[in-house]
Backbone as CSV, one residue per row, in Angstrom:
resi,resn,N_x,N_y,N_z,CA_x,CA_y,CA_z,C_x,C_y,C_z
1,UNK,0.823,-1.192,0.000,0.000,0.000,0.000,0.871,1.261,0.000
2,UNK,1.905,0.954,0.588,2.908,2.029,1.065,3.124,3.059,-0.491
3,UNK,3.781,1.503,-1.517,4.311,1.789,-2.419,3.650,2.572,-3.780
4,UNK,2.375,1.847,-3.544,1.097,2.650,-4.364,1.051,4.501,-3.912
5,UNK,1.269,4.357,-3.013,0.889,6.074,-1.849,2.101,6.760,-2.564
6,UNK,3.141,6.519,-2.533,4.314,6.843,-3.181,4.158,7.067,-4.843
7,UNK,3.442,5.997,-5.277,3.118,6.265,-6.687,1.915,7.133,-7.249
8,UNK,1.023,7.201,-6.373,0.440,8.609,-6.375,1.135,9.911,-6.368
9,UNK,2.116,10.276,-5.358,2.936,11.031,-4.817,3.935,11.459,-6.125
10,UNK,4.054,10.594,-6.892,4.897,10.635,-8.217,4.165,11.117,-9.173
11,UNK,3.220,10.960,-9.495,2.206,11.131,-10.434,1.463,12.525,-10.373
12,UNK,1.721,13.086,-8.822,1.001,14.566,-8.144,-0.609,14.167,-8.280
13,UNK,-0.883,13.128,-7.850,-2.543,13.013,-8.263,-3.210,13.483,-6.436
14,UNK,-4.226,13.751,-6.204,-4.919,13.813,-5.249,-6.185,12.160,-5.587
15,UNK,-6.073,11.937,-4.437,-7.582,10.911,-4.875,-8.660,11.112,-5.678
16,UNK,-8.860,12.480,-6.118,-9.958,12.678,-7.049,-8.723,12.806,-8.418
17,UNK,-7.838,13.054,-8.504,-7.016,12.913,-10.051,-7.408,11.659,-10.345
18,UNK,-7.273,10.891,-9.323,-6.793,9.286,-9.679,-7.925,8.873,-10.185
19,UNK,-9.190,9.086,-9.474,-10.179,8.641,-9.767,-10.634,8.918,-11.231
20,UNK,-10.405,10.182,-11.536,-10.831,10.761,-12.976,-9.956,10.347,-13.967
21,UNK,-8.678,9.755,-13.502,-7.710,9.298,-14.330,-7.855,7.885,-14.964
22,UNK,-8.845,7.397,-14.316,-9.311,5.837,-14.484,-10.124,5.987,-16.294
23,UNK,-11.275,7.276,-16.236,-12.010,7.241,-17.272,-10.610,7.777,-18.744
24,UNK,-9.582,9.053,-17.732,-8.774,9.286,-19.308,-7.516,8.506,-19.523
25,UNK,-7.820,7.577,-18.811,-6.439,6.506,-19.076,-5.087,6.702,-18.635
26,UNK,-5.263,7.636,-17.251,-3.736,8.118,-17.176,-2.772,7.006,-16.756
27,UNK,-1.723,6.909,-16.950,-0.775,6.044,-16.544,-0.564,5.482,-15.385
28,UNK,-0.835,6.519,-14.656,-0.952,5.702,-13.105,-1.913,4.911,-12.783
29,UNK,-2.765,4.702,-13.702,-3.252,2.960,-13.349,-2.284,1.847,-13.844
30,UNK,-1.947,2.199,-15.046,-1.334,1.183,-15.529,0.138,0.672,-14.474
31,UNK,0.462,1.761,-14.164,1.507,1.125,-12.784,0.953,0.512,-11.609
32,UNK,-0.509,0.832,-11.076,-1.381,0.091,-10.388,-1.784,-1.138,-10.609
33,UNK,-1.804,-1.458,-12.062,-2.195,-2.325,-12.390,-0.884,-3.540,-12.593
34,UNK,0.000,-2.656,-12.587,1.244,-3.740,-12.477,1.683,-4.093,-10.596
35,UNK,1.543,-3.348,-9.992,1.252,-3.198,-8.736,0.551,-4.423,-8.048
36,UNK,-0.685,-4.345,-8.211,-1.304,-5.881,-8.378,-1.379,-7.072,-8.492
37,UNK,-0.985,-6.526,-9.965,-0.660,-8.278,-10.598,0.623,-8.609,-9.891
38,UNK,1.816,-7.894,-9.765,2.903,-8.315,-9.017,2.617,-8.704,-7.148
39,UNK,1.880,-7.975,-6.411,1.262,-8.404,-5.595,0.927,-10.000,-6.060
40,UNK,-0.546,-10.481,-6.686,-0.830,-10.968,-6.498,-0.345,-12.334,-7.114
41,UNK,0.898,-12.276,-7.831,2.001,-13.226,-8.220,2.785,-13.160,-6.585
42,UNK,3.338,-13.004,-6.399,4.069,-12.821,-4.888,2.856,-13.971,-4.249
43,UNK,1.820,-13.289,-3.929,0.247,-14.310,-3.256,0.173,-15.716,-3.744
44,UNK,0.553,-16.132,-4.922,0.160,-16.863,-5.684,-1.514,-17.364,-6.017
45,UNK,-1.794,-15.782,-6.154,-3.403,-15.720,-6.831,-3.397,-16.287,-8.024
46,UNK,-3.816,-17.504,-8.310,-4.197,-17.792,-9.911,-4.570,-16.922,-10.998
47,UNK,-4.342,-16.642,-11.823,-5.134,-16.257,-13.073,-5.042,-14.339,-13.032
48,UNK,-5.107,-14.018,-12.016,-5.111,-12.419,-12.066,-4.008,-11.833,-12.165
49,UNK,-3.025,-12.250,-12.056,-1.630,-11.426,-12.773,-1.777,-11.722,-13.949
50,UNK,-2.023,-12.444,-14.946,-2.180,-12.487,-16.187,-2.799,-12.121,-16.531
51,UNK,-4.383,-11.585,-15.721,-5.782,-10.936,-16.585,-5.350,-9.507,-16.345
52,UNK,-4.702,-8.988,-15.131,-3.913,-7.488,-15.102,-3.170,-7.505,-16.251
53,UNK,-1.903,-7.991,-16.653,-1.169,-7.801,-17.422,-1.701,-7.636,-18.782
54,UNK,-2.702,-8.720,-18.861,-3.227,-8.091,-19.962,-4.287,-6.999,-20.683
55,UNK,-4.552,-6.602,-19.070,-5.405,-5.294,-19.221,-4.611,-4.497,-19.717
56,UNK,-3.639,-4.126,-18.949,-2.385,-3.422,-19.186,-1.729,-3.005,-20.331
57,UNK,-2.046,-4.630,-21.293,-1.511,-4.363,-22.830,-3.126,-4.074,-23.480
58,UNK,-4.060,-4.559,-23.182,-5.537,-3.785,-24.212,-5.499,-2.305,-23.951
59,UNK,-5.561,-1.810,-22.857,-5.847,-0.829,-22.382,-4.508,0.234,-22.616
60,UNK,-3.333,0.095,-22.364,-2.126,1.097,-22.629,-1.258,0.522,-23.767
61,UNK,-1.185,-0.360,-24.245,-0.277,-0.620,-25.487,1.238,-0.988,-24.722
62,UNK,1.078,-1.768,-23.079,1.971,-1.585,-22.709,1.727,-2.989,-22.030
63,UNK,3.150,-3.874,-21.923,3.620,-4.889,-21.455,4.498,-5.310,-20.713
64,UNK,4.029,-5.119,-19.172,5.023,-4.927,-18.097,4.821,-6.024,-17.080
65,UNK,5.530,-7.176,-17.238,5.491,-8.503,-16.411,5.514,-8.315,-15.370
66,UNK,4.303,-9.370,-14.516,4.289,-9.239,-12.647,5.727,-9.756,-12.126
67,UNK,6.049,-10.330,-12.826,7.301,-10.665,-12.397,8.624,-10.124,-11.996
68,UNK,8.650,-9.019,-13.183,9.291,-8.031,-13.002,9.452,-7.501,-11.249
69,UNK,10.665,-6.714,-10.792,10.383,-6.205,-9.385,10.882,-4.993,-9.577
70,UNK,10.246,-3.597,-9.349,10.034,-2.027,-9.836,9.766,-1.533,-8.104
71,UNK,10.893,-0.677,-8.113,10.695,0.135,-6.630,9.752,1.177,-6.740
72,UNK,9.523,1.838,-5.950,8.660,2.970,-5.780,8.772,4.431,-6.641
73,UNK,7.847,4.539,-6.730,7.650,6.059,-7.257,8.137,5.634,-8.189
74,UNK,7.722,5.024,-9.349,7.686,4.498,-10.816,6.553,5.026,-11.239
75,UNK,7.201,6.040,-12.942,6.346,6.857,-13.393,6.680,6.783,-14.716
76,UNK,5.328,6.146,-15.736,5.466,6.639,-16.749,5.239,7.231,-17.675
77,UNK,5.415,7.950,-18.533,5.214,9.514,-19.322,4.247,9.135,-20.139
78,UNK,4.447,7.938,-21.226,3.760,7.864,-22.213,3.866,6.214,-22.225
79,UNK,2.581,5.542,-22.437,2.673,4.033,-22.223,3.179,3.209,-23.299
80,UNK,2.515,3.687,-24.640,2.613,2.741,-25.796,3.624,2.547,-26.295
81,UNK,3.940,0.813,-26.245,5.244,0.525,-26.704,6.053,-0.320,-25.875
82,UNK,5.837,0.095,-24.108,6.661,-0.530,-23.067,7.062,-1.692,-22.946
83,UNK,7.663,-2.450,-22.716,8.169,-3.849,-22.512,9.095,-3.614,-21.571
84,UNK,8.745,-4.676,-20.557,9.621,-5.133,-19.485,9.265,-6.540,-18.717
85,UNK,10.264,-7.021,-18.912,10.328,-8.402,-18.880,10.603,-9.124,-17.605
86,UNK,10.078,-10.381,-17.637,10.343,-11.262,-16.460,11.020,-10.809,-14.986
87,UNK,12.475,-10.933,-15.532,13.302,-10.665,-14.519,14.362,-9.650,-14.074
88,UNK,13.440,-8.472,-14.919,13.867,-7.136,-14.701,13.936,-6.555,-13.037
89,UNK,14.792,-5.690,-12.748,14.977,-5.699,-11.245,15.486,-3.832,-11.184
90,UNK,14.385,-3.076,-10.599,14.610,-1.452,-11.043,14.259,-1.183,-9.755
91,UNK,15.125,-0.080,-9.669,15.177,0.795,-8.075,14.158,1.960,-7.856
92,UNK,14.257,2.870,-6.992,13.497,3.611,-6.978,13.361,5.029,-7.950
93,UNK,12.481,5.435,-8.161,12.321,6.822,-8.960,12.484,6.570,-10.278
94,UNK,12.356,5.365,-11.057,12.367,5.155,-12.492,11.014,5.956,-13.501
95,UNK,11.462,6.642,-14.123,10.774,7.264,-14.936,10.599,6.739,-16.561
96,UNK,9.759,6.339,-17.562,10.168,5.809,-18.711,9.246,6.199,-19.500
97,UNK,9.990,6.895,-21.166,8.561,6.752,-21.859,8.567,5.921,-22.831
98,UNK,7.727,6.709,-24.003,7.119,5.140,-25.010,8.201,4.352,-25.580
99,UNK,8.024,3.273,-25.951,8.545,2.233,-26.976,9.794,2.063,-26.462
100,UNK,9.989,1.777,-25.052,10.909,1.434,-24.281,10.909,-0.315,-24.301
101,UNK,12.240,-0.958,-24.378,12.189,-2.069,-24.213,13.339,-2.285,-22.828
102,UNK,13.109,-3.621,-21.964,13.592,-3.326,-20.731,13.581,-5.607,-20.726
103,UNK,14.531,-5.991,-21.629,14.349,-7.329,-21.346,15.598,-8.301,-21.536
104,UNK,15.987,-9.471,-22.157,16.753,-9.935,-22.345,17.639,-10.655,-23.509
105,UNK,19.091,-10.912,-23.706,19.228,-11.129,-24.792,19.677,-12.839,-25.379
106,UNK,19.380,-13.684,-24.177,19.478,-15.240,-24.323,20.651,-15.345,-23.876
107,UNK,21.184,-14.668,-22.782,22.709,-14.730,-22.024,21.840,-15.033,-20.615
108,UNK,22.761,-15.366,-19.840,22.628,-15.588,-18.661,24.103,-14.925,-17.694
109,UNK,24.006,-14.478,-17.309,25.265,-14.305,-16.212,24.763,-14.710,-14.743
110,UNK,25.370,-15.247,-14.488,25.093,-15.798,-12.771,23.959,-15.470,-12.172
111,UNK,22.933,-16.572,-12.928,21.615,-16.658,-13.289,20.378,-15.185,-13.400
112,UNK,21.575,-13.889,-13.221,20.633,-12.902,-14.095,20.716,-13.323,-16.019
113,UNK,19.607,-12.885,-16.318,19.103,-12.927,-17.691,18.344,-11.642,-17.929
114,UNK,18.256,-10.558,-17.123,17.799,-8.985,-17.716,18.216,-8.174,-16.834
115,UNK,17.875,-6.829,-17.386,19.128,-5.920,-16.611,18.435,-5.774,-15.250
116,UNK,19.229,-5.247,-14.268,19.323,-4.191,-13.292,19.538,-3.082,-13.352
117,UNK,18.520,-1.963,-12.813,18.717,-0.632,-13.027,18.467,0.114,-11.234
118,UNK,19.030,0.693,-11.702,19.254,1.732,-9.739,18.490,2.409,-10.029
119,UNK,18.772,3.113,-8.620,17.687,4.162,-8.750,17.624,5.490,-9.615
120,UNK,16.883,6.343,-9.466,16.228,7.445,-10.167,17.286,7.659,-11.993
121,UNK,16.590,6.754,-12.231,17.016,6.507,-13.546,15.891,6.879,-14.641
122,UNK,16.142,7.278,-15.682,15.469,7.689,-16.597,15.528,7.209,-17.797
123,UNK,14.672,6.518,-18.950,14.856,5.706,-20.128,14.261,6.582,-21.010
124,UNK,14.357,7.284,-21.884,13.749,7.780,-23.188,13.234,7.243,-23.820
125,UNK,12.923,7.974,-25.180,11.758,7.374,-25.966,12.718,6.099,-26.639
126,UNK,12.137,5.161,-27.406,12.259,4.340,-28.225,14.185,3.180,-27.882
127,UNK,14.471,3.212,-26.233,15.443,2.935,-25.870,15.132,1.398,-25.525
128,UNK,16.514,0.573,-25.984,16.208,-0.793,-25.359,17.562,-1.241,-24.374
129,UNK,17.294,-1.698,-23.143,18.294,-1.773,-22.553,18.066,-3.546,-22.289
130,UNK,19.332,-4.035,-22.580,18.827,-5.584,-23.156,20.236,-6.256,-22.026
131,UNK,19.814,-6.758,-21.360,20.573,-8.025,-20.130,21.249,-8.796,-20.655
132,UNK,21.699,-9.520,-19.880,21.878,-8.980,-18.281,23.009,-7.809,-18.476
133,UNK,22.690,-6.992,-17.945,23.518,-5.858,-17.349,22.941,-4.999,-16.030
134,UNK,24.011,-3.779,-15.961,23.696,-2.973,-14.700,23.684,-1.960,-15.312
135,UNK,22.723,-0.815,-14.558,22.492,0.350,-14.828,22.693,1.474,-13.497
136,UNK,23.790,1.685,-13.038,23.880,2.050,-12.028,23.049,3.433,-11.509
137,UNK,23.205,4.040,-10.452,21.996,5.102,-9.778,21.951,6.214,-10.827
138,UNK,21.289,7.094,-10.924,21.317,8.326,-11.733,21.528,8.908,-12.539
139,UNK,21.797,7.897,-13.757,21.942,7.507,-14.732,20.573,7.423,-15.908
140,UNK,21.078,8.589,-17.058,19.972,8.700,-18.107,20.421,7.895,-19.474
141,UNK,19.216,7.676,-19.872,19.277,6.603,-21.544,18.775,7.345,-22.909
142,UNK,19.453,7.536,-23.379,19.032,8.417,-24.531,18.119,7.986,-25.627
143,UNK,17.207,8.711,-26.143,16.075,8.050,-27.080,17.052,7.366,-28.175
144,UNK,16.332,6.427,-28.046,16.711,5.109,-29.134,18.089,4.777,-28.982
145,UNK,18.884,4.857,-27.491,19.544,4.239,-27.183,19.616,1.943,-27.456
146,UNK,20.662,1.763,-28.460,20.527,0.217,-28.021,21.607,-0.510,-26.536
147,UNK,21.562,-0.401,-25.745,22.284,-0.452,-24.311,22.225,-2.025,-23.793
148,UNK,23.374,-2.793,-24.220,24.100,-4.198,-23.828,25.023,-4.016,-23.246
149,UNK,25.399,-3.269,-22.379,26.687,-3.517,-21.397,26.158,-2.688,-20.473
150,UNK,26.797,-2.898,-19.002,26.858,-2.595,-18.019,27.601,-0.922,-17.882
151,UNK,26.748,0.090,-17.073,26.859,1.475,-16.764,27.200,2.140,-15.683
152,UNK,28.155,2.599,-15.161,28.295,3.330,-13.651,27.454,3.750,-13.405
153,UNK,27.508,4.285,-12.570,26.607,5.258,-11.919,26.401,6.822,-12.374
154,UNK,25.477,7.747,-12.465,25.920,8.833,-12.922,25.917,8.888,-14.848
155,UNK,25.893,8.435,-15.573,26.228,8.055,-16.660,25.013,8.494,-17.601
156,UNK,25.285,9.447,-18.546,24.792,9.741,-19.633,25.086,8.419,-20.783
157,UNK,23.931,7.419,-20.982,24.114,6.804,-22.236,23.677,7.218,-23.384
158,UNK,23.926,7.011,-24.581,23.447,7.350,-25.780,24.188,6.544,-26.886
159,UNK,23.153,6.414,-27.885,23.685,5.604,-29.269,23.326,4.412,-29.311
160,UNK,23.946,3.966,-30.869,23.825,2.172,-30.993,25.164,1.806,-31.558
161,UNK,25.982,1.033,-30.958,25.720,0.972,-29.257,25.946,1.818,-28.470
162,UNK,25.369,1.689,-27.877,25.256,2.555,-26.477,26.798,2.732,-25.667
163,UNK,27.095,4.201,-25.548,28.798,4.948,-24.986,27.733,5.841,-23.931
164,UNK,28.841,5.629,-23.271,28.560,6.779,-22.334,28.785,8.025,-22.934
165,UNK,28.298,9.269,-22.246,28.310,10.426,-23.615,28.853,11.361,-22.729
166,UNK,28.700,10.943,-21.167,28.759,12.289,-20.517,28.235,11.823,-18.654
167,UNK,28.207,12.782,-17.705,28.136,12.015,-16.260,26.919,13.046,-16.097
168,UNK,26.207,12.953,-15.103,24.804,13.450,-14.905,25.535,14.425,-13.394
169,UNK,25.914,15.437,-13.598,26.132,16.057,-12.778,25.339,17.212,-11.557
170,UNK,24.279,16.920,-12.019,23.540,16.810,-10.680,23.478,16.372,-9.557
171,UNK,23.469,15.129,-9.930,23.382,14.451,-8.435,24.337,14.646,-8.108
172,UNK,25.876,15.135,-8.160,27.284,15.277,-7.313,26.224,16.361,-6.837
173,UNK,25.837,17.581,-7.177,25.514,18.760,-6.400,24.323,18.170,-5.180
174,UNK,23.495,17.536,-5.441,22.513,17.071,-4.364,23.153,16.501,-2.903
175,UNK,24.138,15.270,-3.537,24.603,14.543,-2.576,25.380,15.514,-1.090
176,UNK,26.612,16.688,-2.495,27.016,17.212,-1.807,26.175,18.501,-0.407
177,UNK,24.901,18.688,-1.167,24.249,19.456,-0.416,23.450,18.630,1.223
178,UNK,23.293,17.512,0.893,22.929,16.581,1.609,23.413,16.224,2.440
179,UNK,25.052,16.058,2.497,26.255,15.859,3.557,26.823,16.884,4.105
């Protein structure tokens, strides 16, 4: 429940946004609705993580496995297109928009098979970040980034393939304000 409250909190909805957001399709159901179904995979509820998930794809053009495990305050801009797979594993404050792919490439490394991403990370439009790899904290993906290797922290990606382009120098200023 916690994590839902948080995903409101991301979204800036009040309980009446949310509610009205149900009839214009805003996105924050569709993270509710992954919410759920991942809940109720965890439960081992029969049949309703799959009838979510596939609400998910009638309803937003978007395909985001209960399986998957997505920290809090996960927000996304624009739905159509999304993919994220099985055994995707994302930290907090992930932001993503359309025609994002988030899955695997028939490798295995020490039984990961899709990436890991830290926290407050950001994926652009039409970016695929393909496993197993790491995506370390604060770290942005550039539209139509193709991203197969592993990323520090901090890290501007961009291209095909995917180079680092540059360090996200913000967060040095936050941290430092913080300590």
């Amino acid at each position: 429940m916690q994590t839902i409250k948080e995903d409101l909190k991301t979204y800036k909805l009040s309980v009446l946004g949310a509610f009205k957001g149900v009839f214009l399709l805003s996105t924050f159901w569709l993270v509710f609705l992954y919410r759920v179904a991942h809940w109720s995979l965890e439960k081992k509820i029969p049949i309703l993580p799959g009838l979510l998930r596939t609400l998910g794809i009638i309803f937003y053009s978007a395909d985001i496995s209960p399986a998957a495990q997505i920290g809090q305050k996960f927000r996304i801009v624009h739905s159509v297109g999304i993919v994220i797979g099985n055994d995707v594993k994302i930290g907090n404050n992930f932001e993503l928009f359309h025609n994002v792919t988030l899955g695997g490439r028939n490798q295995n490394n020490n039984e990961q098979t899709m990436p890991i991403i830290g926290d407050n990370v950001t994926a652009f439009s039409g970016s695929n970040i393909l496993g197993p790899i790491i995506i370390g904290d604060n770290s942005s993906i550039g539209a139509g980034a193709v991203v197969t290797k592993s990323f520090e922290s901090n890290s501007i990606i961009a291209g095909v393939p995917a180079k680092k382009i540059g360090t996200v120098v913000i967060a040095h200023a936050i941290e430092s304000l913080n300590n």
